[in-house]
N, C-alpha and C positions, 0 to 999 in steps of 0.2 A: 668605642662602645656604642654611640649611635648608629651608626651603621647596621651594627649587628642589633639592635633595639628595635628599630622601625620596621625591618621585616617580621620581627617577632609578632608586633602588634597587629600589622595588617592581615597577619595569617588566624591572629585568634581572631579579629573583626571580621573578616572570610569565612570563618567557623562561626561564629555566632548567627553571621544573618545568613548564611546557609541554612543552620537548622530550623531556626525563625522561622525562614520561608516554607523547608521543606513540611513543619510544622503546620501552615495555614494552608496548604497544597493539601495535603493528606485526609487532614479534618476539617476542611469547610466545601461546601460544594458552590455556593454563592463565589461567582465569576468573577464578581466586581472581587472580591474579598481577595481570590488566586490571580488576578493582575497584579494587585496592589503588593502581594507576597513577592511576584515576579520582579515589579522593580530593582528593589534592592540586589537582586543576581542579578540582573541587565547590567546596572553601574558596575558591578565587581569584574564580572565577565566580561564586558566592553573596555574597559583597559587593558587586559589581556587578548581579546579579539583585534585588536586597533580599531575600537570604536563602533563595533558591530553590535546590533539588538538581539545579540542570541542568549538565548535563553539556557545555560546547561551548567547546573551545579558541580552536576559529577564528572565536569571533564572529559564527554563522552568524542569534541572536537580535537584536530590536533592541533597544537599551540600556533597560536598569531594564523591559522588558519582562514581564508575572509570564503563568501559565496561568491564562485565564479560565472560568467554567463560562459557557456561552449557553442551556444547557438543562438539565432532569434529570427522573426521571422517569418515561424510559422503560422498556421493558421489554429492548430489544436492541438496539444501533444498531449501523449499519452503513452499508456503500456511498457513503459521501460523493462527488460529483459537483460541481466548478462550471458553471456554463452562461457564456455572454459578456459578461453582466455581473457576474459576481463571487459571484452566488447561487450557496452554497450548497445542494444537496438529499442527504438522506439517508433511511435507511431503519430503518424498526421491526421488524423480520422476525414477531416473534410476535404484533403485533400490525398485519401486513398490510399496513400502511401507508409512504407516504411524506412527509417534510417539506421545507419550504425555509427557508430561514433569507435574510431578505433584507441583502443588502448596502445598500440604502438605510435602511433601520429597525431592523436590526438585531431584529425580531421570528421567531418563530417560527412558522408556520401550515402548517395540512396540506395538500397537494398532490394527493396520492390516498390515497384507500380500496382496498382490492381492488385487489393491485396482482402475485399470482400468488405470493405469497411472496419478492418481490423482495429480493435480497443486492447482489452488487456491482454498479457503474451507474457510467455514461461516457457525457456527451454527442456526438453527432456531430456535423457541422458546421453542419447543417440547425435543430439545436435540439431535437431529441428529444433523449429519455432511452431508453439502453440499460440492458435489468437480465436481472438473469440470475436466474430466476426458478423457483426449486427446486418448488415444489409438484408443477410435472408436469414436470420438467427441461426449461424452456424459456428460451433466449434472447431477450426481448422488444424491440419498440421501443412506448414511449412517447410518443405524439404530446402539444405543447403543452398540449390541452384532454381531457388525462387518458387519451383512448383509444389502443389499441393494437395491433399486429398482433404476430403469434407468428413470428419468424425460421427459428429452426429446434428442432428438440424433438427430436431423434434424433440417432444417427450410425450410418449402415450397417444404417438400421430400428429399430435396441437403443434402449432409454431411456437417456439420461442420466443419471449418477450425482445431479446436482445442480448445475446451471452458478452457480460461488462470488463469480470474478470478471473484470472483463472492461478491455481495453487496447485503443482506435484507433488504427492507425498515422495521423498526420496526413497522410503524405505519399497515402498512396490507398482510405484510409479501411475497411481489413481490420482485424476484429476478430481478436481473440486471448480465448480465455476457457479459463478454468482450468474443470477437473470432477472436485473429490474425491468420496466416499463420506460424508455425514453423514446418517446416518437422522435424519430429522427425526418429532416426535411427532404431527404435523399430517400424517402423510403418510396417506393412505386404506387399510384394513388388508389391501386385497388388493393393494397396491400392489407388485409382485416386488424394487422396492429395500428395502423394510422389513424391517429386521433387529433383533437385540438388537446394543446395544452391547460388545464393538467390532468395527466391522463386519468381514465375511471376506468376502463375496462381492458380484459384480457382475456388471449385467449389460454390462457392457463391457470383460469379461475372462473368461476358463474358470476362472482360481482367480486371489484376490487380488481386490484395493480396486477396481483396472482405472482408478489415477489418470493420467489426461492432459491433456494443452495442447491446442486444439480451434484453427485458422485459417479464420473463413469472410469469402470474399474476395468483395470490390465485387461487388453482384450474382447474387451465386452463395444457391443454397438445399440447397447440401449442407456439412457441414463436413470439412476437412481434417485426421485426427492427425500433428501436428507433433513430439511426442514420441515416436519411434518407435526413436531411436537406444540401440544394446545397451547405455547407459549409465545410460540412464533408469532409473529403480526404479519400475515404476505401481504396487508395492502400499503406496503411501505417498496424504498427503495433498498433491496442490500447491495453492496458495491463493490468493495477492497474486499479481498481473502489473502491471507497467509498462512502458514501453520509450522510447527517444529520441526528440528531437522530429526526427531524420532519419531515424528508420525504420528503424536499420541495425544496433540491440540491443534484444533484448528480455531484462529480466530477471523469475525466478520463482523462489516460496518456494514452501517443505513447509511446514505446520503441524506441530507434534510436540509432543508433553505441556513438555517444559524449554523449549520457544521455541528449540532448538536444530536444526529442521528440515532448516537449510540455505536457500541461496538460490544460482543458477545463472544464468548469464548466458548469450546464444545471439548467435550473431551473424543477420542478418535475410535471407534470397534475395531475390530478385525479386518469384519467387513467394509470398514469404509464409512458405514454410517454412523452418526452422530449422538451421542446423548450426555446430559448430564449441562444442559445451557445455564450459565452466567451471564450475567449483565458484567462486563470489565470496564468499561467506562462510559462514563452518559457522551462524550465527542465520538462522533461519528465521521462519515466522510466520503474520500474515493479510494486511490492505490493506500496496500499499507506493503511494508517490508519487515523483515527484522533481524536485528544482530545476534553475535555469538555468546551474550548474555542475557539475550531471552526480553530484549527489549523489542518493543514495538512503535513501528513507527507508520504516525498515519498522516493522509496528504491532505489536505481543505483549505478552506477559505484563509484560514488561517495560517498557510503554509505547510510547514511541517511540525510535526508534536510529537514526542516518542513518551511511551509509557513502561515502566519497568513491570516486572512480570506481577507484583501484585496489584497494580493500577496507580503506580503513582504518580504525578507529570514529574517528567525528570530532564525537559529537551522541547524547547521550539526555534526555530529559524522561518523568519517572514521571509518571503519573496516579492513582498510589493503589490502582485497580484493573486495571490495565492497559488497552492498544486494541485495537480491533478491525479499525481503519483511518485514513487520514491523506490529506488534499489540500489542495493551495493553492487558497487563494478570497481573496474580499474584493475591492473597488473594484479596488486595485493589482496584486493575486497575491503580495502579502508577507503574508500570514495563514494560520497552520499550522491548519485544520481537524481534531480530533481527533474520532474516533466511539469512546466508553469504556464500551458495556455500560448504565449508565442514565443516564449524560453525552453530553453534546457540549464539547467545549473548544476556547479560542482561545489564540494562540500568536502575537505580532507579531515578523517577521522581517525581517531585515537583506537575502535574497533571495527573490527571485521562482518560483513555481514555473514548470511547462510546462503544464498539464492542459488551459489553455481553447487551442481552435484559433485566436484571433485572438493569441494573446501567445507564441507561436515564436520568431517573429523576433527575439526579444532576447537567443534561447540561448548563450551559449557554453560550454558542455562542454570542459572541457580533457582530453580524451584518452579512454580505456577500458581502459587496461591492466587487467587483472584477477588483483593478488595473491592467494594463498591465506593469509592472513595470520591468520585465525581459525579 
């Protein structure tokens, strides 16, 4: 009879201080308050993790799963991408370059050289690589055998701030790309975005950062600003973009010094453009990604953090130094790809992400409400 007694109990103690938490998660916005919540799932979860600080109630890891290093090393990474088969590509920014990490081998080899200063990158349907390509604020495409054509490098003639990152709607293949202000040290000194830090001016504003959301749609060789509405703040940073595998939400982060930039959700037009903004969570950040139930997940100081669809934390995993960005890859799309500054990490999950165009069909997203709950 004991035997079968002591799992009984531990699974209602598992159940109690799960809802507990989920409980002070929900309805407090006070940080100190949602650590203290977390605790109690750190202990339940780290015996099941063997010992690991992850944070995930609902079992969104798969079992005895730990965070793997696949790389290190580098100097900056960034932009994680999968392609159709599960590979992995990512970015060095200070050192130019791009990687892949294959799903058959599990090796890491270089991809390109010279690659425009490429940050965030999305494949499209065809099998190029999108990058968004700060050196001369260009949005690129990357053909398979390394070459490239330049999308678009302006808006309205003005240079771009620095295009950060970038979201395919799968349903008709219009980009979405974020353009903060980050003077980069690599920039050429007569460059008119080169500034001291922290920046004030742009050339895609009269005063202020001049941050906005960029839509250039199927075809098209001009971009459209999508962030226009009196809500918007452009003299901030926006950063991470993702959106639904129906096309019909797009969400985006601020970067801000506390990881508390904010994150906004929009509903999706026809057109491509944007209306009907939410505030979804006051954590902000850099790359976000998201799974096949409509969870979100975003990269910061903090690591990683995923949010279910009506803003509730449901998912953190530290890296020690925190990320810079996050995608599903691997054979299956259950492998949390983390990009960590001179890491790359691996994370095996219990779900599938959206990112590749052939693995949609398996989405169910239950819902979008969007609490304000942080």
């Amino acid at each position: 009879m004991k035997k079968r007694v002591l799992p009984f109990l531990w699974a209602m103690l598992c159940t109690f201080l799960y809802y507990s938490c989920k409980k002070d998660i929900a309805k407090n916005s006070d940080q100190s308050v949602v650590e203290s919540g977390e605790q109690c799932v750190f202990a339940l979860r780290g015996a099941k993790q063997g010992g690991t600080s992850i944070f995930d109630p609902t079992y969104l890891v798969a079992p005895h799963a730990q965070l793997k290093t696949l790389g290190e090393g580098f100097s900056f990474t960034e932009g994680p991408a999968v392609d159709k088969r599960g590979n992995v590509f990512f970015t060095d920014q200070p050192n130019d370059k791009i990687y892949k990490w294959s799903a058959n081998t599990g090796a890491i080899t270089t991809f390109l050289t010279g690659t425009g200063r490429a940050n965030g990158t999305f494949f499209d349907k065809k099998g190029n690589l999108i990058a968004c390509a700060d050196m001369y604020g260009e949005l690129r495409k990357i053909f398979p055998d390394g070459s490239h054509e330049v999308l678009i490098n302006n808006y309205n003639g003005k240079l771009l701030n620095g295009p950060n990152d970038v979201w395919i709607n799968p349903k008709n293949g219009g980009m979405y790309i974020t353009d903060p202000i980050f003077p980069r040290g690599y920039w050429d000194p007569g460059d008119p975005r080169q500034q001291p830090w922290e920046p004030t001016r742009s050339e895609q504003a009269a005063t202020g950062k001049g941050g906005h959301v960029y839509y250039l749609a199927p075809g098209s060789q001009q971009l459209v600003r999508v962030t226009t509405m009196p809500e918007w703040d452009a003299d901030s940073w926006p950063n991470g973009v993702v959106g639904t595998p129906d096309g019909k939400k797009l969400y985006v982060n601020k970067w801000y010094y506390d990881n508390m930039g904010g994150t906004w959700v929009f509903d999706v037009k026809h057109d491509g453009t944007l209306h009907n903004m939410k505030k979804f969570s006051d954590m902000g950040g850099d790359g976000m990604a998201m799974d096949e139930r409509g969870n979100v997940y975003i990269a910061n100081g903090l690591g990683i953090t995923a949010f279910d669809p009506e803003g509730n934390k449901i998912f953190n995993v530290p890296t020690g130094s925190g990320a810079t960005n996050v995608v599903f890859g691997g054979p299956n799309e259950k492998t949390l790809f983390i990009t960590a500054i001179d890491k790359i990490f691996s994370l095996k999950m219990n779900v599938r992400g959206v990112e590749k165009f052939n693995g949609y069909a398996g989405w169910h997203g239950h819902g979008h409400g969007h609490g304000g709950h942080h």
